[in-house]
C-alpha positions as CSV (number, residue, x, y, z in Angstrom):
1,X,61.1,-50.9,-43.0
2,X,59.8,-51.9,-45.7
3,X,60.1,-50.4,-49.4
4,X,57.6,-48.5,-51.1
5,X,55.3,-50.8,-53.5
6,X,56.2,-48.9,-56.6
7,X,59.8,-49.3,-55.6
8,X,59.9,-52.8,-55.1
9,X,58.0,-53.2,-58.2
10,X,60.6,-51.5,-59.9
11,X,63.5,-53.6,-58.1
12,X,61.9,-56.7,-59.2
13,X,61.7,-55.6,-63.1
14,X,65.9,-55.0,-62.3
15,X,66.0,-58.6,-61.2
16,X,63.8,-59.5,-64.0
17,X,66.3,-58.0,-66.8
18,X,69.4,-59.8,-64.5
19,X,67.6,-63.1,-64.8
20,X,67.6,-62.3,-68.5
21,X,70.7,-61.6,-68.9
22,X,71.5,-65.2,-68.0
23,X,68.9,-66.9,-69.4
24,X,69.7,-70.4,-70.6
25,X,67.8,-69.9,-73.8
26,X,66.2,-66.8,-76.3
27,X,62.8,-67.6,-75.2
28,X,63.3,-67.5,-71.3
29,X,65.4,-64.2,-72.1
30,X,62.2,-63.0,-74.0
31,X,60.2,-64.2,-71.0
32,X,61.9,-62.5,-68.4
33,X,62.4,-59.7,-69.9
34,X,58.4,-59.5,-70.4
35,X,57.9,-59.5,-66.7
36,X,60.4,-56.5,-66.3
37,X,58.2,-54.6,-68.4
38,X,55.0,-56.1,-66.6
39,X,56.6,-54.8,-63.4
40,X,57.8,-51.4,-64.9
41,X,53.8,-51.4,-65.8
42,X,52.8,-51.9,-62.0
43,X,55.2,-49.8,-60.6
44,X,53.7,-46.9,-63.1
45,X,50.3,-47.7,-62.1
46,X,50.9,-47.9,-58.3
47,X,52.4,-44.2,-58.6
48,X,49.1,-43.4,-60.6
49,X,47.2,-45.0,-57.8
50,X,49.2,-42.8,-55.0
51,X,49.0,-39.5,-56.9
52,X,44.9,-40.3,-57.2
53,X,44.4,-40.5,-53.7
54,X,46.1,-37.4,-52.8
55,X,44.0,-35.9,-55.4
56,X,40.6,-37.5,-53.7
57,X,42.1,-36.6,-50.2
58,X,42.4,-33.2,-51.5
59,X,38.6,-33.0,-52.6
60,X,38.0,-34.3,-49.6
61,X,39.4,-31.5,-47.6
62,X,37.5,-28.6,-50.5
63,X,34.3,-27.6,-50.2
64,X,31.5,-29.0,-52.3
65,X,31.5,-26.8,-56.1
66,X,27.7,-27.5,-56.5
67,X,24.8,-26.8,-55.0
68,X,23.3,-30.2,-56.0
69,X,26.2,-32.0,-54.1
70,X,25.2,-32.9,-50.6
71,X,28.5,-32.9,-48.4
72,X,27.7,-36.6,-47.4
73,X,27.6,-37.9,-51.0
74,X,30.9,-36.3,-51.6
75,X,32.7,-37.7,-49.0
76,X,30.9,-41.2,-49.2
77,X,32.2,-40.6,-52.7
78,X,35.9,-40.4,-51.5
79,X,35.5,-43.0,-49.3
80,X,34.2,-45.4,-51.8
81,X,37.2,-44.3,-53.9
82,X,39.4,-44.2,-51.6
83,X,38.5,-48.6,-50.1
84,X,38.9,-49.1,-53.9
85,X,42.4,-47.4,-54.3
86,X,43.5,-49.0,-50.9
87,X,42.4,-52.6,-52.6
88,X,44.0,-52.3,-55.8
89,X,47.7,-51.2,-53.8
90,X,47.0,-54.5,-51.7
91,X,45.8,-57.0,-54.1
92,X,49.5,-55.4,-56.2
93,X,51.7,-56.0,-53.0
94,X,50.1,-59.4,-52.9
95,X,50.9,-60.6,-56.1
96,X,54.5,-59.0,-55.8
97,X,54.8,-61.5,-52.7
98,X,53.9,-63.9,-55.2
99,X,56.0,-63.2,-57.6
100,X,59.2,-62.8,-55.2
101,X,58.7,-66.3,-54.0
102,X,58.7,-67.2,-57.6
103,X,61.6,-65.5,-58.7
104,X,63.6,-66.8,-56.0
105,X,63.0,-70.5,-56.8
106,X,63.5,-69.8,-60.7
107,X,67.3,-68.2,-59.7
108,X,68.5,-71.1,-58.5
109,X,67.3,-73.3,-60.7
110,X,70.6,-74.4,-63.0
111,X,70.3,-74.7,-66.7
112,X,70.3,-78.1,-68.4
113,X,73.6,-79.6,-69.5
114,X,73.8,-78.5,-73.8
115,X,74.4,-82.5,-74.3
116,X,71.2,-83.8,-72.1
117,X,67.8,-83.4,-73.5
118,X,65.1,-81.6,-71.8
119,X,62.4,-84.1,-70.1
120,X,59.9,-85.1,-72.6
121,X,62.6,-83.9,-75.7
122,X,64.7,-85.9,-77.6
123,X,68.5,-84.4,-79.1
124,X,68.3,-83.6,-82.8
């Protein structure tokens, strides 16, 4: 089964701050620990996402308040809404796929030797 969005988002801000906590240098710590918060921020917004659709499922189960409001517009309303809500949760799990991949590959990547210079750097 697979987790919840908002719950993987938050795992991967966990592996984030682990991945920091090894970091071969201050600014891949910095780094890192910038997409933790970035993920903290999705995982917060997917949750915002899920509570808004229950809201809009629940107007779509009330009765229409005014008498302008034609039943149809309301729930073409929701609908719309509702496709948009659906969109934003997918195109987030997408980019979390992304980002996994990602992740992955930069764990097992080793840090460079103190004594060899980077490619393109010269030592001091």
């Amino acid at each position: 089964m697979q987790a919840h969005p908002a719950d993987q988002c938050r795992t991967n801000a966990l592996h984030c701050v682990v991945v920091a906590e090894h970091a071969c240098t201050p600014v891949d710590r910095s780094d890192f620990l910038a997409f933790a918060e970035s993920w903290r921020r999705l995982a917060d917004e997917i949750d915002y996402s899920n509570r808004l659709i229950a809201f809009i499922d629940g107007l779509a189960g009330s009765n229409p308040t005014t008498a302008n409001t034609q039943p149809e517009e309301l729930e073409s309303g929701v609908r719309s809404l509702k496709r948009l809500t659906a969109a934003i949760v997918a195109i987030s799990s997408s980019l979390m796929a992304g980002q996994l991949d990602a992740d992955s590959q930069v764990g097992s990547m080793a840090c460079p030797e103190p004594s060899s210079p980077l490619p393109g750097r010269s030592l001091p």
